[in-house]
PDB file with one MODEL, atoms N, CA, C and O in Angstrom:
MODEL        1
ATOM      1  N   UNK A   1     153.273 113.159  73.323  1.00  0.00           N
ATOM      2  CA  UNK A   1     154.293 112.134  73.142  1.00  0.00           C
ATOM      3  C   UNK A   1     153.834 110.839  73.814  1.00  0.00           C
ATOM      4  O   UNK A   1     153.044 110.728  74.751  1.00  0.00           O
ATOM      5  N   UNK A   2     154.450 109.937  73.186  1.00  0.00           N
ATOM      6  CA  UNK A   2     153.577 108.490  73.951  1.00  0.00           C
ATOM      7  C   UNK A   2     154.599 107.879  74.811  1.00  0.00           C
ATOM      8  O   UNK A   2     155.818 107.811  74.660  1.00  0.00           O
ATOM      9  N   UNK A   3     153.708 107.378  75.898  1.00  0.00           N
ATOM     10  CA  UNK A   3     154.843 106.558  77.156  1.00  0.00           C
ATOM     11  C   UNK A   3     155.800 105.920  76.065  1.00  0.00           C
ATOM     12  O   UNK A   3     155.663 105.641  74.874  1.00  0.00           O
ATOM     13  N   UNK A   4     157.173 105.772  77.294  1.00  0.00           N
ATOM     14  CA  UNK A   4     158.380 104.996  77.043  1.00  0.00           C
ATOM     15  C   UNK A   4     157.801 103.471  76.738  1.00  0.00           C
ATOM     16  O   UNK A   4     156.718 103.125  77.211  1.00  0.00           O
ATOM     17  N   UNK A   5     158.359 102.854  76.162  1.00  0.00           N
ATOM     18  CA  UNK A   5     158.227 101.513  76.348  1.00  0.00           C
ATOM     19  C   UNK A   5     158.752 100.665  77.298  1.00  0.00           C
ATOM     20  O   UNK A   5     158.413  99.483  77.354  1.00  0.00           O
ATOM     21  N   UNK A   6     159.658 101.232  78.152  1.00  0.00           N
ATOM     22  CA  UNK A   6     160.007 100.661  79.608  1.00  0.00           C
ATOM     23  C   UNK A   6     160.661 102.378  80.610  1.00  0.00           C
ATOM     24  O   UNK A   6     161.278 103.429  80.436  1.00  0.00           O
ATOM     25  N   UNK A   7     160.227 101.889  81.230  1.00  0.00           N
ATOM     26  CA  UNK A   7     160.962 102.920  82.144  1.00  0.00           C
ATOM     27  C   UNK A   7     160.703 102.542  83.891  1.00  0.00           C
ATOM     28  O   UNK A   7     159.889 101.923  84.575  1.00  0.00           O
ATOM     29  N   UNK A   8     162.086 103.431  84.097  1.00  0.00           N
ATOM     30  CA  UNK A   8     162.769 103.078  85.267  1.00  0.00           C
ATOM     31  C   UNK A   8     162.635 104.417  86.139  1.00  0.00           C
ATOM     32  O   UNK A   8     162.919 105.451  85.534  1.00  0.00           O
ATOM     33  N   UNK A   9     162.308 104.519  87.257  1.00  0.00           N
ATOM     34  CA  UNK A   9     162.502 105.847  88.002  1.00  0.00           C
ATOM     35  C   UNK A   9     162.858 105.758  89.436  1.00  0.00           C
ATOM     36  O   UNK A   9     162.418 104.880  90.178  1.00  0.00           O
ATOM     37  N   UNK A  10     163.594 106.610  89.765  1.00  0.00           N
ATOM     38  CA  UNK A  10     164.460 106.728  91.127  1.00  0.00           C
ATOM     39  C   UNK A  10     164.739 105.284  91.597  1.00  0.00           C
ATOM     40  O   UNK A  10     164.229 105.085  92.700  1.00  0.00           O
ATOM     41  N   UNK A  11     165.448 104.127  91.052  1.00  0.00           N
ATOM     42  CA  UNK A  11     165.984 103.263  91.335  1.00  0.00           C
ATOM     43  C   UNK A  11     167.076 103.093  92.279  1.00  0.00           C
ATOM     44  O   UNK A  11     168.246 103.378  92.022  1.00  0.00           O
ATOM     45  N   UNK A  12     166.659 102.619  93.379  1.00  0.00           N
ATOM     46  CA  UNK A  12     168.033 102.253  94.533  1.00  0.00           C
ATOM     47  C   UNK A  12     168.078 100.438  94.110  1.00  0.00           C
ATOM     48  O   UNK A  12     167.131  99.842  93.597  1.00  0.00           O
ATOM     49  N   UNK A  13     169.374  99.832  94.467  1.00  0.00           N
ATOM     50  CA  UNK A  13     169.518  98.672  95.304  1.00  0.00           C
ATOM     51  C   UNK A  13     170.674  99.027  96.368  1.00  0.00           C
ATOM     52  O   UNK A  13     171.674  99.744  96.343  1.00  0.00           O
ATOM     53  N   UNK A  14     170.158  98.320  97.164  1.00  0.00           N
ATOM     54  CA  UNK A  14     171.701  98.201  98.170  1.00  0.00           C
ATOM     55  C   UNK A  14     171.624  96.351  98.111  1.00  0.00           C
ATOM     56  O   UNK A  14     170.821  95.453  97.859  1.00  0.00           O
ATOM     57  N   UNK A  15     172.886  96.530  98.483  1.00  0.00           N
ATOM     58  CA  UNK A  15     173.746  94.897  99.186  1.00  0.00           C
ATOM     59  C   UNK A  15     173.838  95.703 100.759  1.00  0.00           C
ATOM     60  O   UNK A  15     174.867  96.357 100.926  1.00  0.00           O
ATOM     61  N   UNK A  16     172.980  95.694 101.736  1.00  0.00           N
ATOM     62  CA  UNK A  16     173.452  95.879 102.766  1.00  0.00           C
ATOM     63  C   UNK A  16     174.544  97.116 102.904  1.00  0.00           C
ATOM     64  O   UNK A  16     174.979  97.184 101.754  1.00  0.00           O
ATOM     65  N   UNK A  17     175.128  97.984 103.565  1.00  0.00           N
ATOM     66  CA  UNK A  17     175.545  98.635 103.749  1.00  0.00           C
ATOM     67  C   UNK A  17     175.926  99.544 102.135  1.00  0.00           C
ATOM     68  O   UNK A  17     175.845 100.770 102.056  1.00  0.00           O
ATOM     69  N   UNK A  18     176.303  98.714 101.054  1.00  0.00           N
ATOM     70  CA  UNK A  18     176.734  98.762  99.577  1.00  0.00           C
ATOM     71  C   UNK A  18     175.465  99.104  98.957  1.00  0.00           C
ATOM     72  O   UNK A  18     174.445  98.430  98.819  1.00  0.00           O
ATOM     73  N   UNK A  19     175.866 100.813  98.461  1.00  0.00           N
ATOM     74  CA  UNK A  19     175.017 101.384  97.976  1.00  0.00           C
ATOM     75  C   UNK A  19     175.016 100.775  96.088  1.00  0.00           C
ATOM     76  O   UNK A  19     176.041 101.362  95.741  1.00  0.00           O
ATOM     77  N   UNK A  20     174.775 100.405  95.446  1.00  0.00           N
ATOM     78  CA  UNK A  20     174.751  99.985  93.803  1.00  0.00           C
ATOM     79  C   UNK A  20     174.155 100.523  92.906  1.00  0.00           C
ATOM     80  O   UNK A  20     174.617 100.751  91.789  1.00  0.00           O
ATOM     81  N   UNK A  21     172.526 100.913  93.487  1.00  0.00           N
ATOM     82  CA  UNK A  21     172.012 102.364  92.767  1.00  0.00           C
ATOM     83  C   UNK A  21     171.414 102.835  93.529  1.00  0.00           C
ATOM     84  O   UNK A  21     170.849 102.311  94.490  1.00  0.00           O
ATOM     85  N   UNK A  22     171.481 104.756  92.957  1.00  0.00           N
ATOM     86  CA  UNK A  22     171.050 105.591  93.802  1.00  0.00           C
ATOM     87  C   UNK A  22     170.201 106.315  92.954  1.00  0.00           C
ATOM     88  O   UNK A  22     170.712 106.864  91.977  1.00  0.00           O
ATOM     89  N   UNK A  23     168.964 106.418  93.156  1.00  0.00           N
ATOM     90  CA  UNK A  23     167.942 107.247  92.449  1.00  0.00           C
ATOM     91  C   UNK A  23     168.480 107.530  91.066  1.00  0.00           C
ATOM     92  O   UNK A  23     168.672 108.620  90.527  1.00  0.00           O
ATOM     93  N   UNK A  24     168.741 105.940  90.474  1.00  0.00           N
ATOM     94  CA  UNK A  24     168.797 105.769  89.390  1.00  0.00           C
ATOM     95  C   UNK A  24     167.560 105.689  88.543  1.00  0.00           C
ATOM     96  O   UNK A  24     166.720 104.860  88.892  1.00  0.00           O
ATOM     97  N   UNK A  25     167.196 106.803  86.938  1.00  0.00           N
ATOM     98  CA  UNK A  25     166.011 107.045  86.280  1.00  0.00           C
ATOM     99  C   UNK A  25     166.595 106.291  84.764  1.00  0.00           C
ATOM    100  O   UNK A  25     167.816 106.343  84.616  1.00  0.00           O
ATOM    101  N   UNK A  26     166.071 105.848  84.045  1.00  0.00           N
ATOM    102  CA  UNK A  26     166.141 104.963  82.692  1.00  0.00           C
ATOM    103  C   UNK A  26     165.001 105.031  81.598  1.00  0.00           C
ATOM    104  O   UNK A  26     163.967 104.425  81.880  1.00  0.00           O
ATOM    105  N   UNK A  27     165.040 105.483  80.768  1.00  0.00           N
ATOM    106  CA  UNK A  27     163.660 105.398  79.435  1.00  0.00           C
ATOM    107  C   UNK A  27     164.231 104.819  78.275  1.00  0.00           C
ATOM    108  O   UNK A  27     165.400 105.042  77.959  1.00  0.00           O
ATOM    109  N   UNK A  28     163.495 104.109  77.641  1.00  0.00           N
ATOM    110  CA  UNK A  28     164.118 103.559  76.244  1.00  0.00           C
ATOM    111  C   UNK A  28     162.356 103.739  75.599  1.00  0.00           C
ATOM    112  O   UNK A  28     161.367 103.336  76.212  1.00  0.00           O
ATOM    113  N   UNK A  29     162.335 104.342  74.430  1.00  0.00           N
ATOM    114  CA  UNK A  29     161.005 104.275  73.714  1.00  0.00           C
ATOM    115  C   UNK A  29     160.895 103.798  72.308  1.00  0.00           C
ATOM    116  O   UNK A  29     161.877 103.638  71.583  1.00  0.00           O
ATOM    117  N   UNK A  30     159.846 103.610  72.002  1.00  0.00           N
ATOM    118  CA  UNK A  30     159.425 102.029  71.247  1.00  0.00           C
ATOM    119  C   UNK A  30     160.628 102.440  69.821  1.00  0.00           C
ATOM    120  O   UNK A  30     160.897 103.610  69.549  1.00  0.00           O
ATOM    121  N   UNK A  31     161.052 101.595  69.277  1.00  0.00           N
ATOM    122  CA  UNK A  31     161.822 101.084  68.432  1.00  0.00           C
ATOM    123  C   UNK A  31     163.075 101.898  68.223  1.00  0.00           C
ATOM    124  O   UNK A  31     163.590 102.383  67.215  1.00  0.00           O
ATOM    125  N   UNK A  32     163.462 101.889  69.746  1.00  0.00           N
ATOM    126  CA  UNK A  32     164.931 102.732  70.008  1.00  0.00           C
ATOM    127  C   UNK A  32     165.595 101.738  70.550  1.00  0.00           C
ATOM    128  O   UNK A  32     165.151 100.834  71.257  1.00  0.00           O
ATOM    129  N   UNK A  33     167.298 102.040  69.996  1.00  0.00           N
ATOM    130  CA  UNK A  33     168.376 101.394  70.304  1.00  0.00           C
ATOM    131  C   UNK A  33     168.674 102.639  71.336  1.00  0.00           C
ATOM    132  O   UNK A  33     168.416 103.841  71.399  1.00  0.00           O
ATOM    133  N   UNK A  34     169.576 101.348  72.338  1.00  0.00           N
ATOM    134  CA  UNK A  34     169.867 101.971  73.898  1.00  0.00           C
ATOM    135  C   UNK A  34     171.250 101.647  74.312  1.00  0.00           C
ATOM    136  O   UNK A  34     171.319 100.640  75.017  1.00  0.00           O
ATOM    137  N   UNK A  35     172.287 102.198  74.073  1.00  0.00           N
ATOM    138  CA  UNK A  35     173.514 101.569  74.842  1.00  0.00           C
ATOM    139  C   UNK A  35     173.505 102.083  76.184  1.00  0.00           C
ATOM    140  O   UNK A  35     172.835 103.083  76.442  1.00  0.00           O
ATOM    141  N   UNK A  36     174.302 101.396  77.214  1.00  0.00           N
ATOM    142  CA  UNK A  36     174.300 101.446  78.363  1.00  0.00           C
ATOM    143  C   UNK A  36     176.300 101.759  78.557  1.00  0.00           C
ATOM    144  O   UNK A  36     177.207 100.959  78.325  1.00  0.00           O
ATOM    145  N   UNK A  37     176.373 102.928  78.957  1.00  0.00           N
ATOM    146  CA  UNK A  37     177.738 102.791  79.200  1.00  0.00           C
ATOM    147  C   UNK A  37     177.818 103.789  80.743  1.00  0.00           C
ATOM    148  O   UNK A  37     177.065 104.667  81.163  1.00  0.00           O
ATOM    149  N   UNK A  38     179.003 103.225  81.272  1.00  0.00           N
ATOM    150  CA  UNK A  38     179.853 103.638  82.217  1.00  0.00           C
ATOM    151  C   UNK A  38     181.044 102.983  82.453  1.00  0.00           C
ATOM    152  O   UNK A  38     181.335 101.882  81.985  1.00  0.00           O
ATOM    153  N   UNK A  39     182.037 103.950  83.495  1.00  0.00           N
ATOM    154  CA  UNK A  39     182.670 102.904  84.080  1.00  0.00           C
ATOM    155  C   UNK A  39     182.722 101.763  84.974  1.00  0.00           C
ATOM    156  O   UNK A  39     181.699 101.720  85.657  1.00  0.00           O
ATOM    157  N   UNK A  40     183.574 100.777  85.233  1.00  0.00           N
ATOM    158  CA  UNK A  40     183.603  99.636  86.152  1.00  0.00           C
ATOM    159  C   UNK A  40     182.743  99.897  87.293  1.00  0.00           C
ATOM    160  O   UNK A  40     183.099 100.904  87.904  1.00  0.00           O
ATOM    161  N   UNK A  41     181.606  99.245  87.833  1.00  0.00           N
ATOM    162  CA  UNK A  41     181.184  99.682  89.142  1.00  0.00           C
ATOM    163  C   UNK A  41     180.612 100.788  88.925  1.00  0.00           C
ATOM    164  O   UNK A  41     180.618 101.633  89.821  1.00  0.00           O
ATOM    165  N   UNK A  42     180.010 101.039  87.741  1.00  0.00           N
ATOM    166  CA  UNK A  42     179.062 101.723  87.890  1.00  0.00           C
ATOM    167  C   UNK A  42     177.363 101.909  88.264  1.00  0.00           C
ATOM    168  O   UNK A  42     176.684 102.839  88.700  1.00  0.00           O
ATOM    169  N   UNK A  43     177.082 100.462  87.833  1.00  0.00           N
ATOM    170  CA  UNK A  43     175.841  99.785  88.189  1.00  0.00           C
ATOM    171  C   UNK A  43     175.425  99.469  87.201  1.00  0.00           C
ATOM    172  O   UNK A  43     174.469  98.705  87.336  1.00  0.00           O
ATOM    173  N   UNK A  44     175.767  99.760  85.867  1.00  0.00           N
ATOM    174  CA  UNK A  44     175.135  98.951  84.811  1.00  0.00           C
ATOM    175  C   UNK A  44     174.577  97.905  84.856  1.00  0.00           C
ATOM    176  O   UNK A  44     173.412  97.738  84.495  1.00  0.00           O
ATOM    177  N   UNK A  45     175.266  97.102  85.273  1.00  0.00           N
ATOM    178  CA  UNK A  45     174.820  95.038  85.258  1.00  0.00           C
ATOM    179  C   UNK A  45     173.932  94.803  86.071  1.00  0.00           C
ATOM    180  O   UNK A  45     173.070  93.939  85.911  1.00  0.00           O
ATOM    181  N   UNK A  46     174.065  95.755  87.323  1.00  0.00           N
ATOM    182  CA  UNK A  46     172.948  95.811  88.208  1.00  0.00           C
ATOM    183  C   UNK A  46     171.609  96.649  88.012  1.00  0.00           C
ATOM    184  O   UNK A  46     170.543  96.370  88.562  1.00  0.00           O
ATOM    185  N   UNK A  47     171.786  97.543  87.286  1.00  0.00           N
ATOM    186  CA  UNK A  47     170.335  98.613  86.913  1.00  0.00           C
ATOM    187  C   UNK A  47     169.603  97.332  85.830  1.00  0.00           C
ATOM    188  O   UNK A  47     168.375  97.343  85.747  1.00  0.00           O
ATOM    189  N   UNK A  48     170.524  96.079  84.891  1.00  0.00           N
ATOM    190  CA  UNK A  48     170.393  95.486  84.073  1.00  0.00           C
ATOM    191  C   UNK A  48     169.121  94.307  84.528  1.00  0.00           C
ATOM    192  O   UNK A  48     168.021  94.133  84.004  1.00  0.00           O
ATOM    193  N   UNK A  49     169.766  93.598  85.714  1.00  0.00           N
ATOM    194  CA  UNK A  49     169.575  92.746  86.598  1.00  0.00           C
ATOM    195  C   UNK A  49     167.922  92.996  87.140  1.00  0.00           C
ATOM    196  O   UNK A  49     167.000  92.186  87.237  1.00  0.00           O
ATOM    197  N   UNK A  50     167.976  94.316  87.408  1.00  0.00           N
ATOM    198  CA  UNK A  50     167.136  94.913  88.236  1.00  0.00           C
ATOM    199  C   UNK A  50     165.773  94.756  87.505  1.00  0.00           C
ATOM    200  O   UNK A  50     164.770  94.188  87.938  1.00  0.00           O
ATOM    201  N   UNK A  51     165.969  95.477  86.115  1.00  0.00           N
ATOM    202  CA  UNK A  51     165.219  95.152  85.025  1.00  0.00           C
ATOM    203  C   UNK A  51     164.545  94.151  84.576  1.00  0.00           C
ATOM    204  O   UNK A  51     163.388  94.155  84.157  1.00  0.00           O
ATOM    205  N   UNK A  52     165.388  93.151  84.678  1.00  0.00           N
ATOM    206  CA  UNK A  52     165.049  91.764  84.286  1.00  0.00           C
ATOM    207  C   UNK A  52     164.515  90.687  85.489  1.00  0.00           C
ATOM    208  O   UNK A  52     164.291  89.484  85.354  1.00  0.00           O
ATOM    209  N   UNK A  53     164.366  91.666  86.924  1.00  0.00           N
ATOM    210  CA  UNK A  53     163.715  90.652  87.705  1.00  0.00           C
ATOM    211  C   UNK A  53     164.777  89.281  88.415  1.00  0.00           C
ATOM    212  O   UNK A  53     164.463  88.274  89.050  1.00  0.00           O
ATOM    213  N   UNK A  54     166.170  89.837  87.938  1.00  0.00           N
ATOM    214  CA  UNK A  54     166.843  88.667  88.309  1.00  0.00           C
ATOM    215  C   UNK A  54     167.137  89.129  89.965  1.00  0.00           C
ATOM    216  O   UNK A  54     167.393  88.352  90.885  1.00  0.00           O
ATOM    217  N   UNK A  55     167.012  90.693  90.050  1.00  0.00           N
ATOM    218  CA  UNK A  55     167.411  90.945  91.419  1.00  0.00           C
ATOM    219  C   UNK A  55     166.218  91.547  91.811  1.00  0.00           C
ATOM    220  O   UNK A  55     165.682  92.361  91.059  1.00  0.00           O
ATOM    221  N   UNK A  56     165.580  91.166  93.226  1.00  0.00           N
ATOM    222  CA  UNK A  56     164.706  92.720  93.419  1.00  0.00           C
ATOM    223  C   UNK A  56     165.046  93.951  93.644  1.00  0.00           C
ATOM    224  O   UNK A  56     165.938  94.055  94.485  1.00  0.00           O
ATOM    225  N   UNK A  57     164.592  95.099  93.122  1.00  0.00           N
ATOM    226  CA  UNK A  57     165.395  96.382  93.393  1.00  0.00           C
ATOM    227  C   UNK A  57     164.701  96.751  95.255  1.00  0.00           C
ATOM    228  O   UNK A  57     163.838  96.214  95.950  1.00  0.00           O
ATOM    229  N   UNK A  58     165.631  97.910  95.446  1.00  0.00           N
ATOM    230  CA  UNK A  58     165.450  98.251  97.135  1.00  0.00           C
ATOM    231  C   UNK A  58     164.602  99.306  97.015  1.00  0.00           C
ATOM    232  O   UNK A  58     164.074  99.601  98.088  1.00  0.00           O
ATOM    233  N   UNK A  59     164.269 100.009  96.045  1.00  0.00           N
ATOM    234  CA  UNK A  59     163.060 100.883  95.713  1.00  0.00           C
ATOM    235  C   UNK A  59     163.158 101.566  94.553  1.00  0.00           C
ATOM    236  O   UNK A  59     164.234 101.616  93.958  1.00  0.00           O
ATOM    237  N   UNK A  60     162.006 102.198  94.072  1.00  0.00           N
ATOM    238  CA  UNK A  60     161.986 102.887  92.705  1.00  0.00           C
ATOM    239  C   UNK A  60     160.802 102.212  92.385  1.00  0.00           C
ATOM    240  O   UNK A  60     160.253 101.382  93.110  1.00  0.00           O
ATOM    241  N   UNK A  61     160.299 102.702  90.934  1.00  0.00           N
ATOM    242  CA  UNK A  61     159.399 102.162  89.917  1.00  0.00           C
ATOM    243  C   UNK A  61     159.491 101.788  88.915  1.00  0.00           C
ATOM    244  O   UNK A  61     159.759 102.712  88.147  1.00  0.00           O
ATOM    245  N   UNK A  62     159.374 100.417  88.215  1.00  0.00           N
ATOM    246  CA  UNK A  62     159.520 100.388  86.887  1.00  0.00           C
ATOM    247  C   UNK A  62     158.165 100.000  85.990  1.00  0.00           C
ATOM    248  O   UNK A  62     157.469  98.996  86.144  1.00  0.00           O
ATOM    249  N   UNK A  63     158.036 100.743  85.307  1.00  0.00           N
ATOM    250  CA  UNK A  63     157.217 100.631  83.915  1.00  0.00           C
ATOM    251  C   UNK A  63     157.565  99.870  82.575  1.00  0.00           C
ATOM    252  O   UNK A  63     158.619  99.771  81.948  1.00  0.00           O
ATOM    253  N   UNK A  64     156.234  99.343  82.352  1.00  0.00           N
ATOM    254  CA  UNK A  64     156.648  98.610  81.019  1.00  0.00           C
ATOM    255  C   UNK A  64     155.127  98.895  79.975  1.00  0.00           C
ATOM    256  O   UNK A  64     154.118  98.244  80.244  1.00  0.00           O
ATOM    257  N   UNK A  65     155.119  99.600  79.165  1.00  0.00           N
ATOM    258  CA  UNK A  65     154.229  99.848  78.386  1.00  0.00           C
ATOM    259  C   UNK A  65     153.220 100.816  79.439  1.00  0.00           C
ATOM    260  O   UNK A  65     152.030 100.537  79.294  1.00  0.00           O
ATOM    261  N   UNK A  66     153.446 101.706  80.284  1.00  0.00           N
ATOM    262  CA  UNK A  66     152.573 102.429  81.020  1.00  0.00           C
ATOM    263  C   UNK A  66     151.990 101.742  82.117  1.00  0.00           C
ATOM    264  O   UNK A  66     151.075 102.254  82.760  1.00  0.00           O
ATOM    265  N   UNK A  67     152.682 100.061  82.508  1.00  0.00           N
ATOM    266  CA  UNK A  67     151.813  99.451  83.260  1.00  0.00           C
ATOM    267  C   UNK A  67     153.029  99.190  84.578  1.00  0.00           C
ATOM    268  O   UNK A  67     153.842  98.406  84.086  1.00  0.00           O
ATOM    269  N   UNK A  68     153.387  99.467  85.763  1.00  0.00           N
ATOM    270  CA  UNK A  68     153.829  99.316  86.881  1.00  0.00           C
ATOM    271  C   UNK A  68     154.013  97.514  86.824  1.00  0.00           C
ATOM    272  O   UNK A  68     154.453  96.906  87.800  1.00  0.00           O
TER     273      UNK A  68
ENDMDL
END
């Protein structure tokens, strides 16, 4: 099977004491649709964020085409 086209593994952020993700894992592979659901405060916007470099995450790994 061929790498994900992005992937996410054991993802934390904190805000200081405020845990937001906790060994949060994510795969989406090549020409797949991905919804993202939970409830309020779940971390969506933030696992989102995290992704996109708008936040730095507090640890984990993310992949993009097999490349860190």
């Amino acid at each position: 099977m061929a790498e994900p086209l992005i992937r996410m593994t054991n993802i934390r952020k904190s805000y200081g004491r405020v845990q937001a993700l906790v060994d949060a894992s994510f795969h989406v592979n090549e020409k797949e649709i991905v919804g993202l659901l939970g409830d309020n405060g779940a971390g969506k916007s933030t696992l989102i964020k995290v992704l996109s470099g708008a936040v730095p995450l507090t640890s984990g790994d993310i992949f993009v085409r097999g490349k860190k």
